[in-house]
Backbone bond lengths (Angstrom), bond angles and torsions (degrees), N, CA, C in turn:
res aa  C-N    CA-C-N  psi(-1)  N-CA   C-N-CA  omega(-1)  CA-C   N-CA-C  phi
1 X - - - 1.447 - - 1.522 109.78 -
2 X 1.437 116.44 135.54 1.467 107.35 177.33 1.657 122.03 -98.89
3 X 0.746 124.22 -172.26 1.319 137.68 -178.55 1.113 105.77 -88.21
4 X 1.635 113.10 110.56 2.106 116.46 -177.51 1.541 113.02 -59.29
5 X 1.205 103.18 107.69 1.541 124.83 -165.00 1.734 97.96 -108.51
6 X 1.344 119.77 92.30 1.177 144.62 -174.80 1.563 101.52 -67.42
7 X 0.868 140.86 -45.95 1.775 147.21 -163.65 1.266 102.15 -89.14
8 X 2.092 128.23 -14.68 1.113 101.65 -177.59 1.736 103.98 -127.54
9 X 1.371 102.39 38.59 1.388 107.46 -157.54 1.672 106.55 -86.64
10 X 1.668 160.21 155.77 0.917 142.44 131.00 1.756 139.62 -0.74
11 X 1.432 111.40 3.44 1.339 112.32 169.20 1.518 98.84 127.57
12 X 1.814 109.20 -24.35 1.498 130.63 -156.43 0.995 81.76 -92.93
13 X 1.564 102.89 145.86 1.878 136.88 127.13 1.382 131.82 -70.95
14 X 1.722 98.65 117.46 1.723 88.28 173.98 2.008 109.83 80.57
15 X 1.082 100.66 35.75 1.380 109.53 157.20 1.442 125.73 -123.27
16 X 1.123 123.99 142.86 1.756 123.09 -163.53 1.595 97.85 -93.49
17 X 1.490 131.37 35.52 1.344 109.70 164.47 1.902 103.07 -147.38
18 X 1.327 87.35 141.29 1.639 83.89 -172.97 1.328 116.87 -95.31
19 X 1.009 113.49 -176.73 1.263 119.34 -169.12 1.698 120.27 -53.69
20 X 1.759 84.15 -54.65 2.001 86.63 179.56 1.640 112.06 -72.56
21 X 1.360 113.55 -8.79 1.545 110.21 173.43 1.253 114.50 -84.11
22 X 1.854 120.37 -4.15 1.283 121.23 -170.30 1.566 104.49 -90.80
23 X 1.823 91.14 -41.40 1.882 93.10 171.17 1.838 110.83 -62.44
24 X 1.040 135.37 -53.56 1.154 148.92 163.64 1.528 100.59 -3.39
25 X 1.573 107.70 -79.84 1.156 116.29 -175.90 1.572 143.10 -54.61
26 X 1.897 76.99 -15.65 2.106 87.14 166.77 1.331 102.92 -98.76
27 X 1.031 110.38 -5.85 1.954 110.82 -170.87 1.882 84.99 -78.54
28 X 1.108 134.27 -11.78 1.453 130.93 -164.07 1.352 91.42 -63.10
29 X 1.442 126.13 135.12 1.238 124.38 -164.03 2.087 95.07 -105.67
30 X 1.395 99.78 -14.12 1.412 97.68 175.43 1.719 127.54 -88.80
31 X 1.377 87.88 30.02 1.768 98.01 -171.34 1.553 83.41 -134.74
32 X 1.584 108.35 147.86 1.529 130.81 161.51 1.184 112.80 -100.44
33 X 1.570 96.38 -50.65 1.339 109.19 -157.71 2.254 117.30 -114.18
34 X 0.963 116.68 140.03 1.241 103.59 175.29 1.459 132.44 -146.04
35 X 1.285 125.08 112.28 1.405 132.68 -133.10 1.652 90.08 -124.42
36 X 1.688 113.25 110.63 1.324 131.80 158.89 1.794 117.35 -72.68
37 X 1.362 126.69 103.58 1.344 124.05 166.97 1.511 118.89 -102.15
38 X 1.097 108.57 -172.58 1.596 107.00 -172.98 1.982 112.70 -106.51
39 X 1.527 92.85 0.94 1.493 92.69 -172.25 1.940 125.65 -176.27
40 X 1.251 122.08 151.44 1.451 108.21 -168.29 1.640 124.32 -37.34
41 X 1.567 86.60 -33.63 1.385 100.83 -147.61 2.016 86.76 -84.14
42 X 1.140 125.25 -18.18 1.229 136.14 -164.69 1.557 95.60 -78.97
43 X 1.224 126.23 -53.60 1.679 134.21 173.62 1.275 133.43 -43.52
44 X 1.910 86.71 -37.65 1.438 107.18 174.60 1.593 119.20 -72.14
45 X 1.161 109.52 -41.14 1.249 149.39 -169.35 1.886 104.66 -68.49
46 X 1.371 120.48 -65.34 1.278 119.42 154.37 1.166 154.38 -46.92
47 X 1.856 88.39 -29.13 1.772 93.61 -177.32 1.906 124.45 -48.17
48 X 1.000 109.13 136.97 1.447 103.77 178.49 1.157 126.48 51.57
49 X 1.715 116.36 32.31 1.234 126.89 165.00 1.196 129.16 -129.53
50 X 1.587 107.71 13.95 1.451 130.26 151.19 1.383 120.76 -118.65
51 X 1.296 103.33 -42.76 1.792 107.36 -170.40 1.729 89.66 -133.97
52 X 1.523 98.92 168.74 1.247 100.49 159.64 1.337 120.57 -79.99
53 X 1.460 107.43 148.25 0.985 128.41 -175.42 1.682 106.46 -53.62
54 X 1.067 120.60 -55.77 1.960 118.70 -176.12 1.148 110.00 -30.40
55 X 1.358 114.73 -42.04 2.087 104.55 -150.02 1.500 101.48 -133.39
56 X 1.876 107.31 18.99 1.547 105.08 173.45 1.698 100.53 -113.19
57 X 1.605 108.70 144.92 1.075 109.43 169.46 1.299 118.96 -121.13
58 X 1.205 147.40 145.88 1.624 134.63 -133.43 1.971 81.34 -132.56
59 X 0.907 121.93 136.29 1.648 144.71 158.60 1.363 107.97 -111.25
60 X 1.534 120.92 111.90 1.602 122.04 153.86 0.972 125.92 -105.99
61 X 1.379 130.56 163.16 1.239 125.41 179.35 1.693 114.51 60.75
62 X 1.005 120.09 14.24 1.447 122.63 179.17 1.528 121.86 89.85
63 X 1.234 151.07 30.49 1.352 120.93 -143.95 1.143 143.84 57.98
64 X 1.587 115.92 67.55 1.350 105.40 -179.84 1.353 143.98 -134.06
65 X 1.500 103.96 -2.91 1.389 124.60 141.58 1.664 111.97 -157.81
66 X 1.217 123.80 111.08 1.475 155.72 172.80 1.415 91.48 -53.15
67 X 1.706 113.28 128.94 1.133 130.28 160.94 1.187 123.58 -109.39
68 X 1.302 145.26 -178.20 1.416 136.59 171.61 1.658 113.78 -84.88
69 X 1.163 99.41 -6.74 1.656 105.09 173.37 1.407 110.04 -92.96
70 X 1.405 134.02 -7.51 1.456 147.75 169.80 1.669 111.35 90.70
71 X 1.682 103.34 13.97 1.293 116.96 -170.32 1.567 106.95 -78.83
72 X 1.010 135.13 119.39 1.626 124.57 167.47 1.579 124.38 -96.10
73 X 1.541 121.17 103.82 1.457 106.71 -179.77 1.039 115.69 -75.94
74 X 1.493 109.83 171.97 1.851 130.17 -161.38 1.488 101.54 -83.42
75 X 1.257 128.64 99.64 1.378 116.11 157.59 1.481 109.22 -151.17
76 X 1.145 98.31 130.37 1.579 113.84 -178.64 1.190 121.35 -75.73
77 X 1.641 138.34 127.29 0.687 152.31 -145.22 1.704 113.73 -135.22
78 X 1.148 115.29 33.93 1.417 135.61 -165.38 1.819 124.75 82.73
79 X 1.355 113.86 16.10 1.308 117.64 -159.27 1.509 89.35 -93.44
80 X 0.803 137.40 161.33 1.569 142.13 -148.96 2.007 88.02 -117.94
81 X 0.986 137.52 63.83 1.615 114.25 161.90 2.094 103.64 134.95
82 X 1.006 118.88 124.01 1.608 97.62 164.79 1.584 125.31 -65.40
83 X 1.420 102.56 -17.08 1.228 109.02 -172.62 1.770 116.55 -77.15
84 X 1.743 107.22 -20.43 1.361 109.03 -179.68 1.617 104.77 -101.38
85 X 1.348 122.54 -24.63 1.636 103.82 134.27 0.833 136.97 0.31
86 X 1.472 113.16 -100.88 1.606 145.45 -158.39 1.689 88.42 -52.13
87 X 1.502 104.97 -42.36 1.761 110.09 -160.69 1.496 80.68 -70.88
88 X 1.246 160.23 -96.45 1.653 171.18 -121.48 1.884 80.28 -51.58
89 X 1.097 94.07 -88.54 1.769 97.77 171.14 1.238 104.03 -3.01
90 X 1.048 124.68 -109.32 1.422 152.26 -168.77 1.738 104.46 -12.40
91 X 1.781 82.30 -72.12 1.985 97.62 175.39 1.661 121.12 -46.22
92 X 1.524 97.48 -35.10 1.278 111.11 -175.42 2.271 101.86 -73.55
93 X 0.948 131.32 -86.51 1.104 118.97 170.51 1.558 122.75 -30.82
94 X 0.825 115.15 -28.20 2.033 131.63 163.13 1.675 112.32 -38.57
95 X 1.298 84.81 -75.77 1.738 110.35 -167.96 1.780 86.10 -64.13
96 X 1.323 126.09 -46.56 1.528 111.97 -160.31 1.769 112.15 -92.13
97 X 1.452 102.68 32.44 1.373 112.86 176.78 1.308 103.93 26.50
98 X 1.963 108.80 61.40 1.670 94.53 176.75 1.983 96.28 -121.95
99 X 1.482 116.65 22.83 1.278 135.89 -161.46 1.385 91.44 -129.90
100 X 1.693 107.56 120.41 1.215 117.97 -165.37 1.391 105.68 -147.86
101 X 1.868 112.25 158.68 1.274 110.18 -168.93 1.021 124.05 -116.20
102 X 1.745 111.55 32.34 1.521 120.99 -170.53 1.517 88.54 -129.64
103 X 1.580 123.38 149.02 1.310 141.80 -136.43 1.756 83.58 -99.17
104 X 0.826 107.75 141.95 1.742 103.00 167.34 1.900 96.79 -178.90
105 X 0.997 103.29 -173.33 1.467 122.73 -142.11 1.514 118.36 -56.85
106 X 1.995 112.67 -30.61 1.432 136.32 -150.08 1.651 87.70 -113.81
107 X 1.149 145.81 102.07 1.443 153.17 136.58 1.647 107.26 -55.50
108 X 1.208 94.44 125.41 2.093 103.83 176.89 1.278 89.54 -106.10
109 X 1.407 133.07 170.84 1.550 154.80 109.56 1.134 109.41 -125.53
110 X 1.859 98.08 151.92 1.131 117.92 149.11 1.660 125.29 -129.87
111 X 1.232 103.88 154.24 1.568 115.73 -159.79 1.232 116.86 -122.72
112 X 1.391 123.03 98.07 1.867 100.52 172.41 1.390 110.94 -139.88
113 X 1.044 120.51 156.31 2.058 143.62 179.96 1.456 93.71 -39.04
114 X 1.297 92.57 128.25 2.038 96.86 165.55 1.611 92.10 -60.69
115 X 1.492 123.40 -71.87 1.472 119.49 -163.66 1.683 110.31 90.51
116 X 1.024 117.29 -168.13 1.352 124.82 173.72 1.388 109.80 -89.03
117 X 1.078 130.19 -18.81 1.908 147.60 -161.28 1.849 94.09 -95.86
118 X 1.182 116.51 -35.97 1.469 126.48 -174.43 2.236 96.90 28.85
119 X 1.699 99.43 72.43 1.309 112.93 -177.41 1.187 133.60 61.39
120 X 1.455 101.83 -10.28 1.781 108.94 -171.33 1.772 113.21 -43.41
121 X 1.628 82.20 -55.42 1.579 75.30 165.81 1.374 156.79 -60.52
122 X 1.061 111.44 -28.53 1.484 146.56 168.98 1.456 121.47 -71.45
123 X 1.363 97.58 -32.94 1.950 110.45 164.22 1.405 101.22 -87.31
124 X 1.199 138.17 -9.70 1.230 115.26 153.16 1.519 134.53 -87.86
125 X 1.195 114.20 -11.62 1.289 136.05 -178.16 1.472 112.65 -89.85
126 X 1.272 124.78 -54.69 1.226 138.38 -179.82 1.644 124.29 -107.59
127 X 0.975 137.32 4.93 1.724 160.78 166.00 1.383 101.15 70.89
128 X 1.150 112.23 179.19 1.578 107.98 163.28 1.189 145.10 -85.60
129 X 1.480 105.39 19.15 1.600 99.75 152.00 1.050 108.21 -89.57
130 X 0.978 127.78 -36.22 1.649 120.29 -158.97 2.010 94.44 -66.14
131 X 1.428 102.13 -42.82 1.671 96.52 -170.54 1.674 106.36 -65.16
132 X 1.421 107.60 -25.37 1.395 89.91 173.25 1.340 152.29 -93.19
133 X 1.701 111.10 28.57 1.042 138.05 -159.58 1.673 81.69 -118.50
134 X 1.058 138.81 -16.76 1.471 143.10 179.92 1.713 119.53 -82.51
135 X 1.119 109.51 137.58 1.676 124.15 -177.69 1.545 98.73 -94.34
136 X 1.637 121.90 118.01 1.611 100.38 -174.94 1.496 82.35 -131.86
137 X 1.499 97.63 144.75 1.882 102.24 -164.27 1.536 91.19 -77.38
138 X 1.759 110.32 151.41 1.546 134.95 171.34 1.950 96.36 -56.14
139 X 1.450 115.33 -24.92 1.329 106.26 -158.37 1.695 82.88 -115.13
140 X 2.024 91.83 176.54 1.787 108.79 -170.74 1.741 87.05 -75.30
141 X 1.207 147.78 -41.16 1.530 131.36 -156.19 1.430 112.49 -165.35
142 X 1.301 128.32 146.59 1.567 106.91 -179.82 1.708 104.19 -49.99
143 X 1.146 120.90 -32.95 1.335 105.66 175.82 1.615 136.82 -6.33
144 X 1.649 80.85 -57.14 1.445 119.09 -169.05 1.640 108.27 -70.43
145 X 1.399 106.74 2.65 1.523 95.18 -166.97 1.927 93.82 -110.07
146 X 0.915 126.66 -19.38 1.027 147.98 179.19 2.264 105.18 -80.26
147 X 0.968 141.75 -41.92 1.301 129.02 149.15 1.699 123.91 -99.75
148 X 1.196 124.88 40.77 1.141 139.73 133.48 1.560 113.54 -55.17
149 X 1.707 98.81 140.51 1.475 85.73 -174.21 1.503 129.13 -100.84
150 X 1.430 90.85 9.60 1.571 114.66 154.79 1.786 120.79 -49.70
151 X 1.534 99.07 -44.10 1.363 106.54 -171.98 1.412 116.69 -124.30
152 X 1.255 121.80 14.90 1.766 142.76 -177.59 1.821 93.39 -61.07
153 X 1.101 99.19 -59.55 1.512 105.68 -160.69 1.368 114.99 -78.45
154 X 1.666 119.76 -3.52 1.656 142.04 -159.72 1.783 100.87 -91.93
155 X 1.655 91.00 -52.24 1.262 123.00 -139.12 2.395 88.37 -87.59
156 X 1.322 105.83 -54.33 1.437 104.56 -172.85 1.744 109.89 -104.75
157 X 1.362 121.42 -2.85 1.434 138.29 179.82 1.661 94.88 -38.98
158 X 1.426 131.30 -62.72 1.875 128.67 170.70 1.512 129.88 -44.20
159 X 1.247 91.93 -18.67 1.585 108.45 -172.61 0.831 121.16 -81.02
160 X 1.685 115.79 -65.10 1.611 152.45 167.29 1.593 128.05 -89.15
161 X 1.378 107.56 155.25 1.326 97.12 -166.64 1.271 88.05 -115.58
162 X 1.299 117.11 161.91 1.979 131.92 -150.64 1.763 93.41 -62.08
163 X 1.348 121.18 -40.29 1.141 103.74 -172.81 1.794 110.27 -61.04
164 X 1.415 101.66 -68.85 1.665 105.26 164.12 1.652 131.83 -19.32
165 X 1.446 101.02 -37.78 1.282 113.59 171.70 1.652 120.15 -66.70
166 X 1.174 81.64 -40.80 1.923 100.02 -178.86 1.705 97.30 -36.37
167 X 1.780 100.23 -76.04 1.294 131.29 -157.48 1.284 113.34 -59.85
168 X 1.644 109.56 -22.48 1.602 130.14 155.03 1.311 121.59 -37.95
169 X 1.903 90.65 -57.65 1.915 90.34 -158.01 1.468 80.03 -90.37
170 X 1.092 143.67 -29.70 1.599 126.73 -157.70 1.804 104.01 -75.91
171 X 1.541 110.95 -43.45 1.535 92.94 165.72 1.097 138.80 -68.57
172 X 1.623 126.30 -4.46 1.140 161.63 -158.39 1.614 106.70 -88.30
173 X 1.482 103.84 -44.48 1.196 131.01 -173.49 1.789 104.39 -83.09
174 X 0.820 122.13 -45.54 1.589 132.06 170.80 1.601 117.78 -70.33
175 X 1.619 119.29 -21.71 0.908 116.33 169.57 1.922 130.65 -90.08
176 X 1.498 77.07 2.24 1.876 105.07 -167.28 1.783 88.05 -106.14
177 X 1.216 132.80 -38.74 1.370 120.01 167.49 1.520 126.09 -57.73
178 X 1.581 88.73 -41.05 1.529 94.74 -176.91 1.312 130.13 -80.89
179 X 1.497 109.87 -6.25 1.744 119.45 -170.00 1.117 119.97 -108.31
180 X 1.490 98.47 -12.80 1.579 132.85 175.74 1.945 96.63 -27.80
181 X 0.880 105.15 -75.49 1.653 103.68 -179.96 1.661 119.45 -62.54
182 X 0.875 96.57 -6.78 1.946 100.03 165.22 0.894 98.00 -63.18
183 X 1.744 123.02 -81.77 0.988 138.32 -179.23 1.328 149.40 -35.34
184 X 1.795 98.62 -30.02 1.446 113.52 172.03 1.444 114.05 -88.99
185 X 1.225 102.32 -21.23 1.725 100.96 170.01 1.181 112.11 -89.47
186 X 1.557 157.53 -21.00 1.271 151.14 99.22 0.956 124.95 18.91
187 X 1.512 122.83 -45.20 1.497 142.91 -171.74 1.555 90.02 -73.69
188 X 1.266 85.57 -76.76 2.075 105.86 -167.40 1.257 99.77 -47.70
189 X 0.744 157.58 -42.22 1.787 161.95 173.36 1.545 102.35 -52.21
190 X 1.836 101.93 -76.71 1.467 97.68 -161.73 2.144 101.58 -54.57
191 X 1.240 105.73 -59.59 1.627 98.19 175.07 1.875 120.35 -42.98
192 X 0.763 115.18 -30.16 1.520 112.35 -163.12 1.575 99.59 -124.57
193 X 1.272 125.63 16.93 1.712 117.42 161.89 0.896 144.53 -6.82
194 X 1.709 108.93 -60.79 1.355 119.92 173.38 1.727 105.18 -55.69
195 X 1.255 98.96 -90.84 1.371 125.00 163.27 2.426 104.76 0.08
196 X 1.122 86.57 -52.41 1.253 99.82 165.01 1.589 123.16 -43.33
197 X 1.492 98.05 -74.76 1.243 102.48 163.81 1.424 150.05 -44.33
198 X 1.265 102.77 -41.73 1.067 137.21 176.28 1.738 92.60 -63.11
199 X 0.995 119.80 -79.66 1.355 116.66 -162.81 2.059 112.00 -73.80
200 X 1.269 97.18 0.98 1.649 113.84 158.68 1.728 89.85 68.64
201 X 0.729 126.89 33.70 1.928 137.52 168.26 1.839 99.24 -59.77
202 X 1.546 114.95 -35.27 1.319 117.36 164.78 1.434 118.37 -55.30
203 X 1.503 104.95 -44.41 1.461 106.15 -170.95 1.150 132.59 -86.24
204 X 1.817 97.73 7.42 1.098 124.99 177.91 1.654 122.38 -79.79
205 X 1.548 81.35 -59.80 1.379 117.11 -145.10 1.886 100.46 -108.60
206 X 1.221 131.68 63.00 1.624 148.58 -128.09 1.738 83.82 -91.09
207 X 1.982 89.33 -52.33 1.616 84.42 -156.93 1.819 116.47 -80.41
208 X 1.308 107.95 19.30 1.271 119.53 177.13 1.436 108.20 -92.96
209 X 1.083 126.87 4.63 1.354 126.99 152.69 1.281 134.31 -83.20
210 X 1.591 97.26 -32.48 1.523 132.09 171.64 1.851 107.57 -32.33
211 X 1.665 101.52 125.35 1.408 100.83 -179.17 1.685 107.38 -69.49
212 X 1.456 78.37 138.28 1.639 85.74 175.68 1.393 129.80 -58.80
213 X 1.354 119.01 -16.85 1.539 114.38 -171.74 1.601 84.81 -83.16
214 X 1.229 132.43 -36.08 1.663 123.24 165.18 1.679 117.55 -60.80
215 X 0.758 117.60 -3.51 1.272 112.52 -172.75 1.793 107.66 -120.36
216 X 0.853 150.13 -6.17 1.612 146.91 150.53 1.487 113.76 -123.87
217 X 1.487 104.81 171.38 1.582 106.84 179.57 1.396 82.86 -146.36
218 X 1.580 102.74 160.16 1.556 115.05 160.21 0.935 123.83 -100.48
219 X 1.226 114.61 21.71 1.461 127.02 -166.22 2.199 91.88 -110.30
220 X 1.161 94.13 162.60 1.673 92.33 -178.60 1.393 115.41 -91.37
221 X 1.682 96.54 86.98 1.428 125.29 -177.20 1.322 105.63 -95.58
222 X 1.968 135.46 50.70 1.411 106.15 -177.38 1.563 118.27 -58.19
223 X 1.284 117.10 -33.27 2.084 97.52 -179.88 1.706 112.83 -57.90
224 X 1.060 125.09 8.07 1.814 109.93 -174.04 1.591 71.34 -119.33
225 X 1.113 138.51 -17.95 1.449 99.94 -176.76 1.832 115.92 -103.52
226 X 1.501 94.97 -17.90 1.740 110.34 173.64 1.681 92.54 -68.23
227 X 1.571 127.52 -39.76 1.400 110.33 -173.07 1.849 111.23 -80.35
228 X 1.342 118.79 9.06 1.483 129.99 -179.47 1.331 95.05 -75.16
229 X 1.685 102.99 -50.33 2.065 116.09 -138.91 1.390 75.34 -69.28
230 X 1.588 125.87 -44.09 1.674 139.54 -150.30 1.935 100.96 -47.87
231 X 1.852 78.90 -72.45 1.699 95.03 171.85 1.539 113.23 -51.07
232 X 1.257 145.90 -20.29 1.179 111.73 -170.51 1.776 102.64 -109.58
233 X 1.125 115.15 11.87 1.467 136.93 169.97 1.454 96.95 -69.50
234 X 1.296 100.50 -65.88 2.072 101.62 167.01 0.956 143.50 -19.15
235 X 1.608 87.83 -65.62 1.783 127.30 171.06 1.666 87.90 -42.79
236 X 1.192 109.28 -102.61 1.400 125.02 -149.13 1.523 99.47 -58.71
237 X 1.177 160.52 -26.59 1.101 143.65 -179.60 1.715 105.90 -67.58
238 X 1.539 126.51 -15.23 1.193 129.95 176.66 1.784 123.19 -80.33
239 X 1.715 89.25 -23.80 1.572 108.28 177.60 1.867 113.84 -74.06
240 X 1.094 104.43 149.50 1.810 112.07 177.98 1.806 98.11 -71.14
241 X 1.263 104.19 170.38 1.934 89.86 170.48 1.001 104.15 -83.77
242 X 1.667 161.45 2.19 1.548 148.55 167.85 1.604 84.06 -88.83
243 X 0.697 137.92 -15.44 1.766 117.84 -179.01 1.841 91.79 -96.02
244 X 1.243 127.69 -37.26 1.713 120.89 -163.77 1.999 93.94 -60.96
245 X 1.590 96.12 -45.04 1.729 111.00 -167.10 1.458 84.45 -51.59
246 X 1.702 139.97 -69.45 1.432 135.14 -146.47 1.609 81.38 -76.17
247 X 0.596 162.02 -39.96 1.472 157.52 -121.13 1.807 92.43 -94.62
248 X 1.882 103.98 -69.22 1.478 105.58 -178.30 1.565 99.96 -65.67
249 X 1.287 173.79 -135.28 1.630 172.29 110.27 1.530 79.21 115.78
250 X 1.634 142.94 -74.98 1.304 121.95 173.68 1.814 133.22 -45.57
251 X 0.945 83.17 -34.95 1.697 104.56 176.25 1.783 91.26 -59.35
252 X 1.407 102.76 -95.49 1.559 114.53 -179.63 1.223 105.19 -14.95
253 X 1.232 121.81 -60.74 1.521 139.20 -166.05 1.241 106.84 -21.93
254 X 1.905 86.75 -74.17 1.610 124.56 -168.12 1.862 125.75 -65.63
255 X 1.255 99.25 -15.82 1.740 129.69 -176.76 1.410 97.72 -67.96
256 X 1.244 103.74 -59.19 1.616 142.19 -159.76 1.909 103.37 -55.97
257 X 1.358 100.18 -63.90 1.411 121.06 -164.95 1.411 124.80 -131.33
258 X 1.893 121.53 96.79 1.165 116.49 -153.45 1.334 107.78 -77.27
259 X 1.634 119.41 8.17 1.459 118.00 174.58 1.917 117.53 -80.55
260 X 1.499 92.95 2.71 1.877 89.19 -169.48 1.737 99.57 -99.11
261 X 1.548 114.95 -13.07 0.950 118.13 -156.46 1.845 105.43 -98.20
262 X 1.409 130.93 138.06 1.143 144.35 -166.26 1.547 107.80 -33.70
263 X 1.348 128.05 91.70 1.519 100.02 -160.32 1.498 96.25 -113.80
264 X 1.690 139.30 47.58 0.737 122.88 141.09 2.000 115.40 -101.68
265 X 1.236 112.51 -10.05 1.603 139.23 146.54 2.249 86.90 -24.06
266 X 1.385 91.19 -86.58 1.525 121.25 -157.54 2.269 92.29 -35.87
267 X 1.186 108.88 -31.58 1.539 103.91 -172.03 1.333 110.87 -87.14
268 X 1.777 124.17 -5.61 1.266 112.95 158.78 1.640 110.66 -74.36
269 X 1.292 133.59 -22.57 1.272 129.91 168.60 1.434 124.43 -77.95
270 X 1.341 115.54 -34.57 1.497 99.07 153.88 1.459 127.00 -35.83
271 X 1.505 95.19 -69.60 1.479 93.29 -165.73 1.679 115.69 -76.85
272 X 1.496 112.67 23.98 1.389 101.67 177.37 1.667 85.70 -115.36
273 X 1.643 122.29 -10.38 1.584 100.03 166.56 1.043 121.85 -89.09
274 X 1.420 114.30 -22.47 1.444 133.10 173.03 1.347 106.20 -36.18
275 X 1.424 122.65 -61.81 1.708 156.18 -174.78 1.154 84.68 -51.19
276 X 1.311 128.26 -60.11 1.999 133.69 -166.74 1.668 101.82 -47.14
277 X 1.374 104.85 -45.67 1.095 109.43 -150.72 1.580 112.20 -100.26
278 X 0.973 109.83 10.93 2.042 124.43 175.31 1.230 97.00 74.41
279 X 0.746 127.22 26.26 2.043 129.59 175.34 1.831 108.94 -129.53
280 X 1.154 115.82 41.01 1.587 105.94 175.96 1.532 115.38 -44.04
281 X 1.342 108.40 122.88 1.798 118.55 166.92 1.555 98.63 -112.05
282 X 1.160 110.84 122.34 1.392 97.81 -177.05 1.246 119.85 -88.31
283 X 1.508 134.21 -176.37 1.421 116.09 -158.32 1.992 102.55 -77.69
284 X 1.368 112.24 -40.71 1.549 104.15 -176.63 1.363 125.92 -58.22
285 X 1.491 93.58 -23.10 2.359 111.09 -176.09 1.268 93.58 -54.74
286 X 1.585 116.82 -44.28 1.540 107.75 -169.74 1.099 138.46 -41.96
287 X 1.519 106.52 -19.81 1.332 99.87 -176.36 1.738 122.44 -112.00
288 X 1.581 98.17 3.34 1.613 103.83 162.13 1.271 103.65 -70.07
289 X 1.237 130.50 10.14 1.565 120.57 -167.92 1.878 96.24 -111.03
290 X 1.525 111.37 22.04 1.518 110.20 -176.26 1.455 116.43 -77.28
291 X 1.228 108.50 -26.73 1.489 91.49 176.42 1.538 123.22 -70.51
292 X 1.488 111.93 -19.17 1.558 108.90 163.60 1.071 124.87 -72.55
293 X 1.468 122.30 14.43 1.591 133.64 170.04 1.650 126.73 -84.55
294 X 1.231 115.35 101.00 1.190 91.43 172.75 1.652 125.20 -95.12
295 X 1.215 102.40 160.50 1.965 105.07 173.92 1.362 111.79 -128.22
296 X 1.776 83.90 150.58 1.992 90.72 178.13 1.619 93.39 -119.23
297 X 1.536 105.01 104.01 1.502 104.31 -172.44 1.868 98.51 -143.78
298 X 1.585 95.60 124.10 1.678 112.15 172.77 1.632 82.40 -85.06
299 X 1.402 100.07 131.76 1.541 128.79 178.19 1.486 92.96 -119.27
300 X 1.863 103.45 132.65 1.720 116.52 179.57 1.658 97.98 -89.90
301 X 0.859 130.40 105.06 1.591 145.02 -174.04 1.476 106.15 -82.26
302 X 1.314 125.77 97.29 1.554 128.41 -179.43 1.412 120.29 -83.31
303 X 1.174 143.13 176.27 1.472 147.90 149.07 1.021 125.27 -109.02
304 X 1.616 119.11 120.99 1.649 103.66 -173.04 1.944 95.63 -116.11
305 X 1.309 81.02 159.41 1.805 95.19 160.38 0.901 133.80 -90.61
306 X 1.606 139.40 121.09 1.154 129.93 -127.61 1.590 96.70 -105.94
């Protein structure tokens, strides 16, 4: 491990690898391929579902402590997000003309969560080249790839038995109607922040910060969900009508397609129906269950110089 050398870091603060250990690590002649994610669970989640596993080495969270296996674990080191990482990354090989458009030996990716922001942010920070050297999933989180109902039955089929499963996706389905307005005001918030502030919708609106596993049950709680419909009556009576119109188009959106909607939210309800159902999976098991996941994902395949 070296000594956090701030003056020679990738652009970043507060990362444990320097610069010449960053070239180092593409000079690794036992890597082809190299795939930037935003998080542990993202590494786990990828392996061998783009490249093979032998000659890919997965970086999350940016670089942040180098192993001898070329593995990097997730730990944050004051950087605000994995997702503005991966973006620093990106910018950082950008600016050092080390991202190239002739095919040769070193394959880069990068990978990050649509989210509710679906890049907005990140195209402002970093322009659009830098975003377009980036893979940004069709869905809000791998989460989301895992209660799709493509892969509902793939993903918990060992666990549960078909009837159980039923009662799975059908409460699953009731809990995606009902949160629907969590979520869409989530949206409107995370996009319009400032704007937020400004009009003190925070200082309004307290319990909209409120963690979600505090804020619904799957259990038949109508007062936490009559006080949701309540709160988002709030919400929107504070909005102009061109903000109510963008406001419902997220809603619709989210009704529409359970991939836009927060779907790591969606794994505190599993495992509290799971619990219903004498089969507790708890919310972290979920995701040893990734290799029964499948994805339909166009990956932006870069070239680096080694």
């Amino acid at each position: 491990m070296s000594r956090l050398l701030e003056d020679k870091m990738l652009g970043i603060k507060n990362i444990w690898v320097s610069l010449s250990e960053f070239k180092r690590y593409f000079e690794n002649d036992r890597y082809n391929n190299y795939v930037f994610v935003e998080g542990i669970q993202d590494k786990a989640f990828y392996k061998g579902k783009i490249f093979s596993e032998d000659n890919t080495a997965f970086i999350c969270n940016s670089l942040a402590k180098i192993h001898t296996d070329a593995e990097v674990e997730c730990e944050d080191y004051g950087i605000k997000g994995g997702k503005r990482s991966v973006g620093e990354i990106a910018s950082h090989l950008y600016r050092e003309r080390r991202i190239s458009n002739k095919v040769c030996k070193k394959n880069v990716v990068f990978i990050v969560d649509k989210d509710f922001d679906d890049m907005i942010n990140l195209k402002k920070e970093f322009g659009n080249e830098v975003i377009n050297l980036i893979t940004v999933l069709p869905v809000y989180s791998i989460e989301n790839y895992f209660i799709i109902k493509t892969n509902l039955k793939n993903v918990f089929e060992r666990k549960l038995s078909s009837e159980e499963l039923y009662e799975l996706n059908k409460k699953l389905r009731t809990v995606h109607v009902e949160l629907i307005s969590y979520w869409a005001m989530k949206k409107w918030i995370t996009l319009y922040y400032e704007k937020m502030k400004k009009s003190k919708i925070s200082e309004n609106f307290p319990e909209i910060k409120v963690l979600i596993k505090d804020c619904f049950s799957t259990k038949d709680d109508k007062d936490s969900i009559k006080r949701l419909f309540d709160l988002e009556s709030r919400f929107i009576s504070k909005l102009s009508n061109s903000e109510k119109d963008e406001y419902k188009k997220y809603k619709d959106e989210m009704i529409n397609k359970i991939e836009l909607i927060k779907g790591k939210d969606v794994f505190y309800a599993i495992e509290e129906i799971t619990e219903s159902l004498k089969k507790p999976i708890p919310y972290k098991t979920i995701y040893s269950f990734s290799n029964n996941v499948k994805i339909d994902l166009e990956v932006k395949v870069n070239y680096i110089k080694p």
